[in-house]
N, C-alpha and C positions, 0 to 999 in steps of 0.2 A: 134575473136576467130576462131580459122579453122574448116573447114566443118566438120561434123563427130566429134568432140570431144562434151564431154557434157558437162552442168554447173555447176555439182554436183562438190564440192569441193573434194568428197572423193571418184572422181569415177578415176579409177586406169589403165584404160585398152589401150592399144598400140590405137592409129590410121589407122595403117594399116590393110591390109585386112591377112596378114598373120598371121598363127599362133605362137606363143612363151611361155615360160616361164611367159616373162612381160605381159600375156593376166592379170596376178592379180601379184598385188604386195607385199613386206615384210612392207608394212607401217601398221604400226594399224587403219589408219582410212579407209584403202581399201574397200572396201562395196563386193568385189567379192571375199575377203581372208575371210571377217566377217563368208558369207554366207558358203564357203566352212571349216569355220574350225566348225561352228554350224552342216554342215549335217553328216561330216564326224567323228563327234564324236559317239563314241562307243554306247553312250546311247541313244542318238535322233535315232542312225540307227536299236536298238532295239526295241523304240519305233514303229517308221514309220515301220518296217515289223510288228510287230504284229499289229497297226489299219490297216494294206491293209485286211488282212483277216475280221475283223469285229469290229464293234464300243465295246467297252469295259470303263470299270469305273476304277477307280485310283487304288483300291483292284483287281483287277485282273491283271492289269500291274504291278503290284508291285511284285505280285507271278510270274510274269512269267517272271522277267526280274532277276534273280539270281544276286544277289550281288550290285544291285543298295540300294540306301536309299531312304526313303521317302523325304529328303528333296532336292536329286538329282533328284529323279524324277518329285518333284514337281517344282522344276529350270528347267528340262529339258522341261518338259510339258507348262509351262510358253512359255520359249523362241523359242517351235514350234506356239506354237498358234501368239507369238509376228511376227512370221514371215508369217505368211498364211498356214502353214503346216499340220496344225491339228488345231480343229472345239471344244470349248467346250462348252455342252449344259447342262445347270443348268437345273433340274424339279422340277416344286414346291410341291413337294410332302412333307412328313415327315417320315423318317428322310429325308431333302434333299439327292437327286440319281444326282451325275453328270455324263456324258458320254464323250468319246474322241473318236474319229472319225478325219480319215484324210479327209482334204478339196480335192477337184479336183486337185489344185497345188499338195500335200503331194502323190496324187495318182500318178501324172505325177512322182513327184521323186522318188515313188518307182521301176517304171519300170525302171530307170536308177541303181537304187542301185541291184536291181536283175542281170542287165545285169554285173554287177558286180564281185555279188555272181557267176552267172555262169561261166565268165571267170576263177574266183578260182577255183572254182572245177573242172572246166575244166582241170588245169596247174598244179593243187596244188602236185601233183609226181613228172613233173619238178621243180619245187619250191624247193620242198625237198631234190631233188638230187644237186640241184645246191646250197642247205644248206649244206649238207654232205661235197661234194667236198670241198666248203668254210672253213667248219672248221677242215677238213684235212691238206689242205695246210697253214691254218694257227698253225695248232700244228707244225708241218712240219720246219714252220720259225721258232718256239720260241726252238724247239730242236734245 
């Protein structure tokens, strides 16, 4: 096997030191398309910002995430904790109280998802105007 490649059957990423496109690939068993189609989805990225600010229970993410379901949420919350993202701790209390809290990993990805968030805000004028123009010159064609 050549230097640098790894054993993982469903690991997808170039050899070389540069960067591309093929850094992840369109196969489903990619392990680096898995991970980014789990953080980049809408709900996990609702999640992950509201645990940075504080550890919260199923009942308070559920009101704060407008338009999710209980049993997206309860998928989504699932498949953060399935990946190191977020931490869930059962109390033995009565009624049982469980908590969600992002792990160290989930805190690292938020400061990437912020660096994110900023950019848009940052652009988001550009964006818009370069939406306008877009569907300018496309009324433009179909006249």
């Amino acid at each position: 096997m050549e230097e640098g490649t790894s054993n993982s059957p469903s690991y997808c990423c170039r050899t070389e030191d540069d960067y591309g496109v093929l850094q992840w690939d369109t196969r489903e068993d990619c392990e680096v398309r898995q991970i980014l189609d789990r953080i980049a989805d809408k709900w996990s990225l609702l999640v992950i910002a509201l645990l940075d600010r504080h550890t919260m229970r199923f009942t308070q993410l559920r009101r704060e995430i407008d338009g999710i379901s209980q049993r997206m949420l309860t998928t989504t919350l699932r498949q953060l904790e399935r990946d190191g993202l977020v931490r869930r701790t059962v109390h033995p209390v009565v009624p049982p109280r469980v908590d969600y809290a992002l792990t160290p990993l989930g805190g690292s990805l938020h400061k990437t998802i912020q660096a994110l968030v900023d950019w848009t805000e940052e652009h988001q004028s550009e964006i818009a105007a370069a939406r306008t123009r877009y569907d300018h010159e496309a009324r433009e064609k179909i006249n």
